[in-house]
N, C-alpha and C positions, 0 to 999 in steps of 0.2 A: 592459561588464557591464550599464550600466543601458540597452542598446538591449536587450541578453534579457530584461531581467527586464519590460520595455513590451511585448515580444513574447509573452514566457510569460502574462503578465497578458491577455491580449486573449485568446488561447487558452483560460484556463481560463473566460473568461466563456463562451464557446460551450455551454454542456452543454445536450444534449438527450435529453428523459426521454420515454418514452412512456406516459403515464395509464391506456393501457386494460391495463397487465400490474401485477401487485400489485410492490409494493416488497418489495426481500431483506434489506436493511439500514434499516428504518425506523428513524427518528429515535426511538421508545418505548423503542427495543431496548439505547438507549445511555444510561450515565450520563456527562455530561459535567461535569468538574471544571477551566473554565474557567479559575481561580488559578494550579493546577497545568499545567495547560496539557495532562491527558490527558484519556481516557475509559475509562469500562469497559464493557464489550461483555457484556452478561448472559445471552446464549446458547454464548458460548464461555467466557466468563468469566477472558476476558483483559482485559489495561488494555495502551493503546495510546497510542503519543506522539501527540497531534492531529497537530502536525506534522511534516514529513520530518525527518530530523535532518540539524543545519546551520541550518536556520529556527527565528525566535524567534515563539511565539505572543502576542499582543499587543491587545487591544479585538477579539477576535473572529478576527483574523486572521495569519495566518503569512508574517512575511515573510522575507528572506536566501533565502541558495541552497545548497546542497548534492549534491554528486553523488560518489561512492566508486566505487572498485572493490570484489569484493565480499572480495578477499582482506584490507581496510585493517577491515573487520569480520568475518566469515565465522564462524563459531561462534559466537565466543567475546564476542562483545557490546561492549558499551559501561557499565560501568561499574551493571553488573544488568542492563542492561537488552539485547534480544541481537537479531536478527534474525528475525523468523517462519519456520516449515517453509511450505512452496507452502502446504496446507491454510488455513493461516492467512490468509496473504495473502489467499485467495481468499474467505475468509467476509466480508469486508469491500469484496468486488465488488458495487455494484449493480446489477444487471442489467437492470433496465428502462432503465437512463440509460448512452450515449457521450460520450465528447469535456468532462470525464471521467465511465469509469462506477463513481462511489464515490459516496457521499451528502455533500453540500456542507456542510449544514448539521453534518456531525459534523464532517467532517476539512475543512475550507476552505481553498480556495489548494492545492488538489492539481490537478496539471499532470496532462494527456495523456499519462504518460511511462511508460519503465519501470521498475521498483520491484523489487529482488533481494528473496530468499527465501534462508533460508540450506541450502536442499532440492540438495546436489550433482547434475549431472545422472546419471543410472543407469550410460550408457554410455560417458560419458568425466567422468572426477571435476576436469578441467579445466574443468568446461563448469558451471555453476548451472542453476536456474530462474528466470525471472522473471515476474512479472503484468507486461503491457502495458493502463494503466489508461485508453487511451482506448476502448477498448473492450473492456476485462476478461478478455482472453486469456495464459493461460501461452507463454510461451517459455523457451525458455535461450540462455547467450551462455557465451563465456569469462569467467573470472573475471574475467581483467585490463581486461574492459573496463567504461565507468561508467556508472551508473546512480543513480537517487532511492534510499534507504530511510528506512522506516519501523520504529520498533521498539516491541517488543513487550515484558511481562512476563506473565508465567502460565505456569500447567501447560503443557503443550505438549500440543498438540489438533490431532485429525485427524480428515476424514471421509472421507477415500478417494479424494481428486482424484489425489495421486499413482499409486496404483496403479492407476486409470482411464483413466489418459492414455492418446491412441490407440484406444481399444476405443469399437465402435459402444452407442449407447443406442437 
């Protein structure tokens, strides 16, 4: 366990942003309630665990490990608190930044990984959605198999990445 977590750590130091493209998820955009260990996100106006669940936040940063299947959550949450739809996930992609593309300074110690949605896939309801946040792309996988998440409370908010998926821009 602690050769990953030396490995994971070396990993999320790599992030690479690119300056000349505006930020999606600027740091303004976020209240952070470092005590509590969330944020609220004032454009979606959700509040978000800072970090993955399974990790404790702590002087700024998330440590411990966590990895689920998405059936050991899947709807139904944690205790209020529950799984984002793909949309969601995906508001919290920063796009100018890889390896990872999320903003650091909100969410810290967020790994290159995948990260479930509780978005069933369309064509087989075995199948999920997930953000792959080294570079902010949706996939899906089976349920049964493990990934990061992060969870979320609020209205539940969409802007149409799901019905999007696939189709040219």
């Amino acid at each position: 366990m602690a050769l990953l977590m030396v490995l994971n750590g070396s990993a999320w130091a790599g992030q690479k942003c690119d300056a000349s493209k505006p930020e999606t998820t600027p740091l303004a955009r976020f209240v952070i309630e470092k005590k509590r260990g969330i944020v609220f996100d004032t454009v979606t106006f959700l509040t978000w665990k800072i970090c993955p669940e399974g990790m404790a936040y702590s002087n700024g940063r998330c440590t411990g490990t966590g990895i689920y299947q998405w059936n050991e959550i899947g709807e139904t949450g944690i205790s209020g608190w529950r799984l984002p739809n793909i949309d969601e996930l995906m508001s919290i992609v920063e796009k100018r930044c890889t390896k990872p593309s999320i903003n650091l300074q909100v969410f810290p110690d967020t790994g290159s990984d995948f990260f479930w949605s509780s978005s069933s896939f369309v064509g087989d309801h075995g199948y999920a959605y997930n953000v792959f946040f080294g570079r902010g792309f949706i996939s899906n996988d089976l349920k049964s198999s493990t990934f990061y998440i992060r969870l979320v409370v609020g209205p539940e908010w969409r802007d149409g990445t799901l019905e999007n998926l696939g189709k040219k821009k």
